[in-house]
Biopython code that builds the backbone (N, CA, C, O; Angstrom):
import numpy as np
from Bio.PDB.StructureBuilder import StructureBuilder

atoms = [
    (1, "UNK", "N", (247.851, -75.792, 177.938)),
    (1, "UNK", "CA", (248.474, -74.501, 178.125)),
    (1, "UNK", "C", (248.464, -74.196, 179.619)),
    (1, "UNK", "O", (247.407, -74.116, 180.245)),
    (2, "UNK", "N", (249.411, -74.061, 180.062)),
    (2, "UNK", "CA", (250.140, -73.493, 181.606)),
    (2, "UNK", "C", (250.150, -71.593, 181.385)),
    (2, "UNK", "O", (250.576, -71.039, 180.371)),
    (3, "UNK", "N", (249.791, -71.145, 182.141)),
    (3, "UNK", "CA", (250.656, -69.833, 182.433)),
    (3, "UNK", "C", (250.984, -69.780, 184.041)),
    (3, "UNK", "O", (250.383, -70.257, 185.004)),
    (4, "UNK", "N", (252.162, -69.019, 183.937)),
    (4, "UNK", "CA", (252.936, -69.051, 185.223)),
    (4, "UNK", "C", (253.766, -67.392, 185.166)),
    (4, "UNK", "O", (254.531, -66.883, 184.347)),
    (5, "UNK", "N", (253.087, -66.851, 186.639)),
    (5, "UNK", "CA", (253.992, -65.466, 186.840)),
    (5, "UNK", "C", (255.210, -65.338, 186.970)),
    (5, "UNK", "O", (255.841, -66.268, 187.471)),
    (6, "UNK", "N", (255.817, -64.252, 186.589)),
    (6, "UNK", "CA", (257.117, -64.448, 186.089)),
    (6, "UNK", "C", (257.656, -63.026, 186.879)),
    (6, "UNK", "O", (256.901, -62.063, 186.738)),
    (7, "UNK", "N", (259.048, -62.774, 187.800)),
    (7, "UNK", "CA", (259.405, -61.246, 187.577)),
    (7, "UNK", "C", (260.870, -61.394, 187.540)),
    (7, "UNK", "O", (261.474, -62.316, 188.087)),
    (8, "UNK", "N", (261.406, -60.445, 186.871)),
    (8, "UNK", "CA", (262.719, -60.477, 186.679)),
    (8, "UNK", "C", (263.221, -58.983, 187.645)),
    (8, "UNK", "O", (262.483, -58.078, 188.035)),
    (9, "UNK", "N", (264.513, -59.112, 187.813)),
    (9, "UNK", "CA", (264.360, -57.758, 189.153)),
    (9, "UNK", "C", (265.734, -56.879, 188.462)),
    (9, "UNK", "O", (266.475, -57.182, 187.527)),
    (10, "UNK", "N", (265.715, -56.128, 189.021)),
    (10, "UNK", "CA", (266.819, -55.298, 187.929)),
    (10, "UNK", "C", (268.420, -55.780, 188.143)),
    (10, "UNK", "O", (269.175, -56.021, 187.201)),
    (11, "UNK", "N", (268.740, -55.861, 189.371)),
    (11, "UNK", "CA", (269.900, -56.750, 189.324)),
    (11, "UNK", "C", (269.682, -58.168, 188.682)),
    (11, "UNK", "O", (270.582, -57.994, 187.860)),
    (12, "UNK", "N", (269.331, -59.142, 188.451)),
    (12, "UNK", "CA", (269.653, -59.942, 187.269)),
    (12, "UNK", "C", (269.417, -59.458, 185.959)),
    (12, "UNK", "O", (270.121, -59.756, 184.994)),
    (13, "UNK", "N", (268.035, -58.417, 185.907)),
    (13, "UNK", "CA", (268.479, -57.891, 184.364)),
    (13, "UNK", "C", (270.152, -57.650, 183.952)),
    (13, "UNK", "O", (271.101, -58.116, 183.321)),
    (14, "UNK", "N", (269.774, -56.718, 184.696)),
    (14, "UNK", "CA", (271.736, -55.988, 185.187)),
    (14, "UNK", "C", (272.424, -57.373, 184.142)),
    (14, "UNK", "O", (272.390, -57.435, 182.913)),
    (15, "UNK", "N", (273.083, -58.485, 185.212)),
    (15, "UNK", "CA", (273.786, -59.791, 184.911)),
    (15, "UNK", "C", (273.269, -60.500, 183.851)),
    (15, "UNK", "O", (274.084, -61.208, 183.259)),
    (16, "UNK", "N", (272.214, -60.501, 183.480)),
    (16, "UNK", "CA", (272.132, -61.164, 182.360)),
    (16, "UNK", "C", (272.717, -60.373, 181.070)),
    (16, "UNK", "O", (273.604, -60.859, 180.368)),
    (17, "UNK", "N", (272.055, -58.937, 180.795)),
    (17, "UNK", "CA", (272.775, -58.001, 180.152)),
    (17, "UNK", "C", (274.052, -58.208, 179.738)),
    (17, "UNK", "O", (274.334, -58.674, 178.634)),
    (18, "UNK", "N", (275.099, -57.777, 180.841)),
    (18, "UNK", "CA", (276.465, -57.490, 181.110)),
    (18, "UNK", "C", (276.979, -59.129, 180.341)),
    (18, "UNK", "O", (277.418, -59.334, 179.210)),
    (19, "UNK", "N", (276.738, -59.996, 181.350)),
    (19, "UNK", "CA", (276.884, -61.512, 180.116)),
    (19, "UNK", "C", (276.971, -61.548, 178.896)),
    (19, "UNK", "O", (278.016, -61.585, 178.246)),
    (20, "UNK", "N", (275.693, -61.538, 178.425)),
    (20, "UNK", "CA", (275.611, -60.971, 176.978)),
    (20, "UNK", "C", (276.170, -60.178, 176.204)),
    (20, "UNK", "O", (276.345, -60.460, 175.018)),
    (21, "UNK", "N", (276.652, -58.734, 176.891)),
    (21, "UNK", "CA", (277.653, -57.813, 176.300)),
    (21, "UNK", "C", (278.979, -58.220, 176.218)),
    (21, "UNK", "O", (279.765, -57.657, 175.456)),
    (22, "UNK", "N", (279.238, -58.971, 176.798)),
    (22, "UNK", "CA", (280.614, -59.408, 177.535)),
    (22, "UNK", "C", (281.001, -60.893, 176.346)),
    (22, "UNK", "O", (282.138, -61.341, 176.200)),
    (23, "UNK", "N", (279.665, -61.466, 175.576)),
    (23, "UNK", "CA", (280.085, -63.149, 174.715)),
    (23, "UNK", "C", (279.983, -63.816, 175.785)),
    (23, "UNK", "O", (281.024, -64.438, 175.993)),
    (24, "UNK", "N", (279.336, -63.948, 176.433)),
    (24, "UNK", "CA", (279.201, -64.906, 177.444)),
    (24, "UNK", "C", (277.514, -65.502, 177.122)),
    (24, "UNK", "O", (276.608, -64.918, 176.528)),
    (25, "UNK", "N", (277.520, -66.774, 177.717)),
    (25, "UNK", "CA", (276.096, -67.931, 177.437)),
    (25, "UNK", "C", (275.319, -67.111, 178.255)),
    (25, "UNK", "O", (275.831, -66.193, 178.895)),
    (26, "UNK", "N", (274.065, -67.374, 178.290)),
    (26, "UNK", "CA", (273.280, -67.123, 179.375)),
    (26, "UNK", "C", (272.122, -68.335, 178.975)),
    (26, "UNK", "O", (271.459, -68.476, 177.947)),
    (27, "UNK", "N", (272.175, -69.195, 180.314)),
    (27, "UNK", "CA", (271.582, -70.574, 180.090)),
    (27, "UNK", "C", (270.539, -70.544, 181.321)),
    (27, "UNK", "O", (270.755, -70.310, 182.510)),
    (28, "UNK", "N", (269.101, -70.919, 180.520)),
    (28, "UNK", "CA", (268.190, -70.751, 181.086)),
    (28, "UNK", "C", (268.195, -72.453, 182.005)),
    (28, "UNK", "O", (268.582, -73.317, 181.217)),
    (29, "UNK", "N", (267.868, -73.033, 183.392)),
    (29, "UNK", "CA", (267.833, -74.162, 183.444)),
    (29, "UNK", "C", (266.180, -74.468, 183.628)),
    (29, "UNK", "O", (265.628, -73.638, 184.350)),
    (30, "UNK", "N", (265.310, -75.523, 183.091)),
    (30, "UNK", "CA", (264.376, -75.374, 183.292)),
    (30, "UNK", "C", (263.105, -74.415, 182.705)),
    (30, "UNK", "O", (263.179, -73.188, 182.644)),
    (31, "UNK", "N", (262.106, -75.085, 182.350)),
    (31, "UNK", "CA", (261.091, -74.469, 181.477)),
    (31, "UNK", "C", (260.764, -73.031, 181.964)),
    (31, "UNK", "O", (260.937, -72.044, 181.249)),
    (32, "UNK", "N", (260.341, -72.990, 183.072)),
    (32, "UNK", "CA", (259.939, -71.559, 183.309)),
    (32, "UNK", "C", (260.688, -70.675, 183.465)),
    (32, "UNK", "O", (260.170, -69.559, 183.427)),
    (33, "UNK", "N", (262.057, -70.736, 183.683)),
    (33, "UNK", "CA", (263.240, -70.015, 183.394)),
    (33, "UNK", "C", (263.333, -69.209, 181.983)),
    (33, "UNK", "O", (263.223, -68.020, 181.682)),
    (34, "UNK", "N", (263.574, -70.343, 181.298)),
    (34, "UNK", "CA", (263.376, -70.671, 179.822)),
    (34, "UNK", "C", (262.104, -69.380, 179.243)),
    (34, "UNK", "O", (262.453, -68.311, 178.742)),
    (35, "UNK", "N", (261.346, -69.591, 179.352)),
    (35, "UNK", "CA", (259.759, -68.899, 178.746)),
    (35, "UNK", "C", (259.953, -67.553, 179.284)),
    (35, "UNK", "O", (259.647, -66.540, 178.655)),
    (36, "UNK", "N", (260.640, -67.554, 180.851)),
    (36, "UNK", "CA", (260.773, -66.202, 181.499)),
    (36, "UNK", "C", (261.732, -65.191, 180.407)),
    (36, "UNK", "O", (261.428, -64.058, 180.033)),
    (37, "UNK", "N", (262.719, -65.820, 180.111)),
    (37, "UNK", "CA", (263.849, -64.988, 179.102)),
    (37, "UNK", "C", (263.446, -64.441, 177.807)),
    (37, "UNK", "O", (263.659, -63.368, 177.242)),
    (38, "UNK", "N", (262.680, -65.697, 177.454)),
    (38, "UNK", "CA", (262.096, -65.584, 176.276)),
    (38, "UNK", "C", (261.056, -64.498, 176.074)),
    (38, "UNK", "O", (261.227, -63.566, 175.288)),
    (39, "UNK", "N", (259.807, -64.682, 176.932)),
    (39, "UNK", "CA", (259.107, -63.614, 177.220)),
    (39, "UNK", "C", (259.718, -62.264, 177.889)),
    (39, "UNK", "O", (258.828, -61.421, 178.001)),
    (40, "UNK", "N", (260.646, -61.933, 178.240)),
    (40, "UNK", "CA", (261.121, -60.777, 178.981)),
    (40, "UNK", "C", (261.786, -59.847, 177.857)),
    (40, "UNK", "O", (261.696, -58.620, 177.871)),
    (41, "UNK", "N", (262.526, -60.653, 176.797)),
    (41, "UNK", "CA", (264.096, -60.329, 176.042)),
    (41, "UNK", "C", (262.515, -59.012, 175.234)),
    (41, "UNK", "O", (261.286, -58.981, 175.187)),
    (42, "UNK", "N", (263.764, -58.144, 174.755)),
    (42, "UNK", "CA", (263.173, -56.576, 174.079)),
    (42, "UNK", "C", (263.845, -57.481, 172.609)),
    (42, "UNK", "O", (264.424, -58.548, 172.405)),
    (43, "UNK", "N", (263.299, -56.179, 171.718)),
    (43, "UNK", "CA", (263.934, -56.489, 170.324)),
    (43, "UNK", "C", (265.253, -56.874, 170.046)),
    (43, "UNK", "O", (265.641, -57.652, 169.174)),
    (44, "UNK", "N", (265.952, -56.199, 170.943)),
    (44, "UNK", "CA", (267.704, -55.758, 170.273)),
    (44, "UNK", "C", (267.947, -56.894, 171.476)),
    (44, "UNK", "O", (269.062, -56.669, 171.947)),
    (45, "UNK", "N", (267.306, -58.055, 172.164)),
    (45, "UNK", "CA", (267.595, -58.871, 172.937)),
    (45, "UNK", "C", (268.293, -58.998, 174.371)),
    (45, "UNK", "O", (268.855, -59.912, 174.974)),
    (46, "UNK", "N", (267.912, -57.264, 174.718)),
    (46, "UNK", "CA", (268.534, -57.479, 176.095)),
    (46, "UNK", "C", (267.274, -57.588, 177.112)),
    (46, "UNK", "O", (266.143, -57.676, 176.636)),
    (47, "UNK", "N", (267.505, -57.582, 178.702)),
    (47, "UNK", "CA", (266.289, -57.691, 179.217)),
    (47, "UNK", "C", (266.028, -56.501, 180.313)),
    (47, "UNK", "O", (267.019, -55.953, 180.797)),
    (48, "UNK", "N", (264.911, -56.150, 180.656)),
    (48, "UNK", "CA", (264.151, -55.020, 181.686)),
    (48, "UNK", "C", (263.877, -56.011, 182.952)),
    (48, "UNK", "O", (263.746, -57.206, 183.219)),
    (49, "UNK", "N", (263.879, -54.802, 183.514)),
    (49, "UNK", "CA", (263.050, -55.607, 185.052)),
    (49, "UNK", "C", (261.715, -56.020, 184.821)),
    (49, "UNK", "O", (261.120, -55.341, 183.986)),
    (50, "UNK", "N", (261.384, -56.512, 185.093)),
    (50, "UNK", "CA", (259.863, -56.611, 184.333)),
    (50, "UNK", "C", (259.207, -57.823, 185.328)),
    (50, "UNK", "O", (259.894, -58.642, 185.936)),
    (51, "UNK", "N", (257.437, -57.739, 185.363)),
    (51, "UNK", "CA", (256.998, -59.095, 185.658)),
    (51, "UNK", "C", (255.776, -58.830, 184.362)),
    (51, "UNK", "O", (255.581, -57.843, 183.653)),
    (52, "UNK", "N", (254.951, -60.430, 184.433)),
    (52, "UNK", "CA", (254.050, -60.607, 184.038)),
    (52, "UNK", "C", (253.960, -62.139, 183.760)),
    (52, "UNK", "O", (254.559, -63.026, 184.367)),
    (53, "UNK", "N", (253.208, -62.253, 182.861)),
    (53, "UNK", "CA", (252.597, -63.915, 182.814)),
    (53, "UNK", "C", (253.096, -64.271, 181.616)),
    (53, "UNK", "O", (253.082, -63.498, 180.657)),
    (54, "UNK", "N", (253.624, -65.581, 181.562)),
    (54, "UNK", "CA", (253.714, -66.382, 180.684)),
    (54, "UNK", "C", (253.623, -67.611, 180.428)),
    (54, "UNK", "O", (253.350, -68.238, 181.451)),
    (55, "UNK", "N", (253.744, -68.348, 179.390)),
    (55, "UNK", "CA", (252.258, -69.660, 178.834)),
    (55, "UNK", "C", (253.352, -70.595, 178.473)),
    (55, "UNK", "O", (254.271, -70.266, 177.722)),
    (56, "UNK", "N", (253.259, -71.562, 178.923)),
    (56, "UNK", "CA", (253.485, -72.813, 178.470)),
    (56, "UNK", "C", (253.121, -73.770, 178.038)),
    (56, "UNK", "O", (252.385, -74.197, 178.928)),
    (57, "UNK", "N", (253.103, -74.598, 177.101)),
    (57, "UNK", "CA", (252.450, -75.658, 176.488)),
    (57, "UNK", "C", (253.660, -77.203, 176.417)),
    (57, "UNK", "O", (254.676, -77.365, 175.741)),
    (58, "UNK", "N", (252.980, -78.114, 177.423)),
    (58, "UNK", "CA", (253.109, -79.471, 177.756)),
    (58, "UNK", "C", (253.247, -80.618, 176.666)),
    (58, "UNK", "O", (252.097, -80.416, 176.277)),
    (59, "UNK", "N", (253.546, -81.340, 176.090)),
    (59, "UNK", "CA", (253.320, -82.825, 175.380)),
    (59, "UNK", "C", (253.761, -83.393, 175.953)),
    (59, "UNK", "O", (254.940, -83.272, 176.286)),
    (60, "UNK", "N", (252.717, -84.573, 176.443)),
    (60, "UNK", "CA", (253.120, -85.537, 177.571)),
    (60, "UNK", "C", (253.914, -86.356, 176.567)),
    (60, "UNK", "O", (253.511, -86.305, 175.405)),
    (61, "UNK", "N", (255.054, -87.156, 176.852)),
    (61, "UNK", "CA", (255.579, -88.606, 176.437)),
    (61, "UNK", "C", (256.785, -88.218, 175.349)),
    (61, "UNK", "O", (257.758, -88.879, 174.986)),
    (62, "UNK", "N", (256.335, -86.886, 174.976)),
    (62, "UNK", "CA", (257.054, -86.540, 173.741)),
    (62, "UNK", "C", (258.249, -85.548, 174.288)),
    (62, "UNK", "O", (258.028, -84.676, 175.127)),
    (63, "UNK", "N", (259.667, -85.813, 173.651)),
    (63, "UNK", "CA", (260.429, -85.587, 173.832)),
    (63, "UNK", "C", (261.134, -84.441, 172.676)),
    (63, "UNK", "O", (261.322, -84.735, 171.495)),
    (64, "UNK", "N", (261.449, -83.189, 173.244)),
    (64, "UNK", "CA", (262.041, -82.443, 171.721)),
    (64, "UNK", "C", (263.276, -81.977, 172.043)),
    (64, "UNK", "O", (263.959, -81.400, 171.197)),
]
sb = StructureBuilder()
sb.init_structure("model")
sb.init_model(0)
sb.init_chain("A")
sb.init_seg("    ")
for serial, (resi, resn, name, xyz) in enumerate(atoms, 1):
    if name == "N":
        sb.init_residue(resn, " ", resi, " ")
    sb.init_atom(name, np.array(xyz, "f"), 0.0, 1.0, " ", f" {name:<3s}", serial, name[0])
structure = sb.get_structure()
């Protein structure tokens, strides 16, 4: 298990949002990207400015 600080700032909340409202992808590249969205997104799946920590978990060799 990894954790790694994370902040999202209100202009990309902003753009990620508007994307989303709009049918548009929003593609995370990269794990901590990835975990950042994941950990950030609210119920109804949009996102806040926000920081804090989030956890990652590794399997070496293994591919998913």
């Amino acid at each position: 298990m990894h954790s790694e600080f994370y902040q999202i700032e209100e202009e990309a909340a902003e753009k990620i949002n508007t994307a989303k409202a709009n049918g548009k992808r929003v593609i995370a590249v990269g794990t901590t990207s990835c975990r950042t969205i994941e950990s950030a997104a609210k119920e109804d799946g949009t996102i806040a400015p926000v920081s804090g920590w989030t956890d990652s978990f590794y399997l070496s060799g293994i591919s998913v």
